[in-house]
Steps between C-alpha positions, in 0.01 A plus 500: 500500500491304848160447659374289771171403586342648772138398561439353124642830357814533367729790620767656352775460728675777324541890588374779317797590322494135328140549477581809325782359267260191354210762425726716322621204289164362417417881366832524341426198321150546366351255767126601524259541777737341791343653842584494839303464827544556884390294787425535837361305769138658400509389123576145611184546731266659210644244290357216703163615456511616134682232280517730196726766737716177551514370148613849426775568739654154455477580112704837537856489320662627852300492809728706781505457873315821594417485855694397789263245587656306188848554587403337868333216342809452290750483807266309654431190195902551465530684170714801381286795502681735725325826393187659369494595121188788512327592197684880588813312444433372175336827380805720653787232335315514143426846498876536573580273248247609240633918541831311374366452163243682410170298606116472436298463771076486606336527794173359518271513826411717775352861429592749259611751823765192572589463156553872393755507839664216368589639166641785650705339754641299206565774263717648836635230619598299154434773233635227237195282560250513273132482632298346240168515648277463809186350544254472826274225459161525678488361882271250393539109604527403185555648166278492173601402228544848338680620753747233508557581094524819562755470750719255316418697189680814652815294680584365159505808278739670772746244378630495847801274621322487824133498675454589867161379621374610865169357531539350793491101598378296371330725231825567352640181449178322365487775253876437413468123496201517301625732191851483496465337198312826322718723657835641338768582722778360563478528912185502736554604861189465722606720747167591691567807776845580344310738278365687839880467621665667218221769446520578895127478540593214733797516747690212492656401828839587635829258409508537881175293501567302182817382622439336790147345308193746643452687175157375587467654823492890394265394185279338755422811709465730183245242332364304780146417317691397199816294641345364814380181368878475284637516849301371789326218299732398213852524637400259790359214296778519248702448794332186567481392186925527458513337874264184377736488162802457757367242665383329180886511384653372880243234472609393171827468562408176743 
């Protein structure tokens, strides 16, 4: 698939329907454990202070452009991403895709309230889906090391095609990045606050909002203890930090 590098980390250039199309042939062909990560402007700031985040997201089989903040940065270091590809996208294309034949799918993460109005929505909205299994981990930094069996213990004896984690960043993808390797599936999605998206415990802003790139702003006044520093803090210094890379590439060039 195209990429281009954006900050260090390379982008899929693609949309989610192509997205879509390469995870369905990797499960269709009995590839293992691929997995798929989003990134916004305040991953690439947690990932400057925590180099295990980074290692992690630059590891992912497909890291998408989720945040308008990376599609700006793109424009602006000349690239092709014209458009964001969310982790609803990818979750909303496969499920699509998966209803077509018959799929397996887990959901690990959040809280069994989220979870149980998950597997409902699914069983009404793709009744030929096949929910494996669900797991909520503990809210705990860090796992042990029995919970971490036991959670890979029950993902691979659902014999799923694909697992949905929403843990949030950058628990999710550490967790991913770190046992991918124990894990049998043939698709990881770390999809973080899709999960409170789909299950409607979390209202997702309007297209009206999302189209014109403030999906943030309605979050922000729902959440404001939780998304201020995403916003306020984050957003600008990624900014800086694309504007310095500009400069860095004019200069360059002389």
């Amino acid at each position: 698939m195209k990429r281009e590098l954006i900050l260090g980390y390379p982008l899929v250039s693609e949309d989610a329907n192509r997205c879509t199309d390469k995870i369905i042939g990797w499960i269709e062909s009995g590839e293992r454990s691929r997995w798929l990560a989003c990134l916004n402007p305040h991953s690439v700031e947690m990932a400057e202070q925590d180099p295990e985040f980074r290692q992690a997201l630059c590891g992912a089989d497909l890291l998408v452009p989720d945040g308008v903040g990376i599609v700006l940065a793109s424009r602006l270091l000349r690239g092709r991403i014209r458009s964001r590809v969310t982790g609803s996208d990818i979750f909303l294309s496969m499920s699509r895709r998966l209803a077509e034949r018959g799929g397996r799918v887990f959901f690990l993460g959040s809280t069994p309230h989220v979870l149980d109005r998950i597997v409902k929505r699914i069983a009404q909205d793709y009744p030929t889906i096949t929910v494996a299994g669900v797991y909520s981990p503990s809210f705990s930094t860090k796992f042990s090391v029995a919970e971490i069996e036991a959670m890979n213990a029950a993902v691979n004896a659902s014999k799923s095609d694909v697992l949905w984690v929403g843990m949030t960043a950058p628990k999710q993808e550490k967790w991913i990045h770190q046992q991918k390797k124990q894990i049998d599936v043939g698709f990881i999605g770390a999809i973080g606050a899709v999960f409170d998206f789909y299950a409607g415990t979390v209202r997702r802003s309007s297209p009206q909002f999302q189209s014109v790139g403030l999906e943030w702003l309605p979050r922000l006044l729902q959440e404001p203890k939780r998304l201020w520093t995403r916003n306020i803090i984050s957003n600008p210094r990624f900014v800086a930090r694309v504007v310095r890379a500009r400069w860095a590439k004019q200069f360059a060039q002389y």
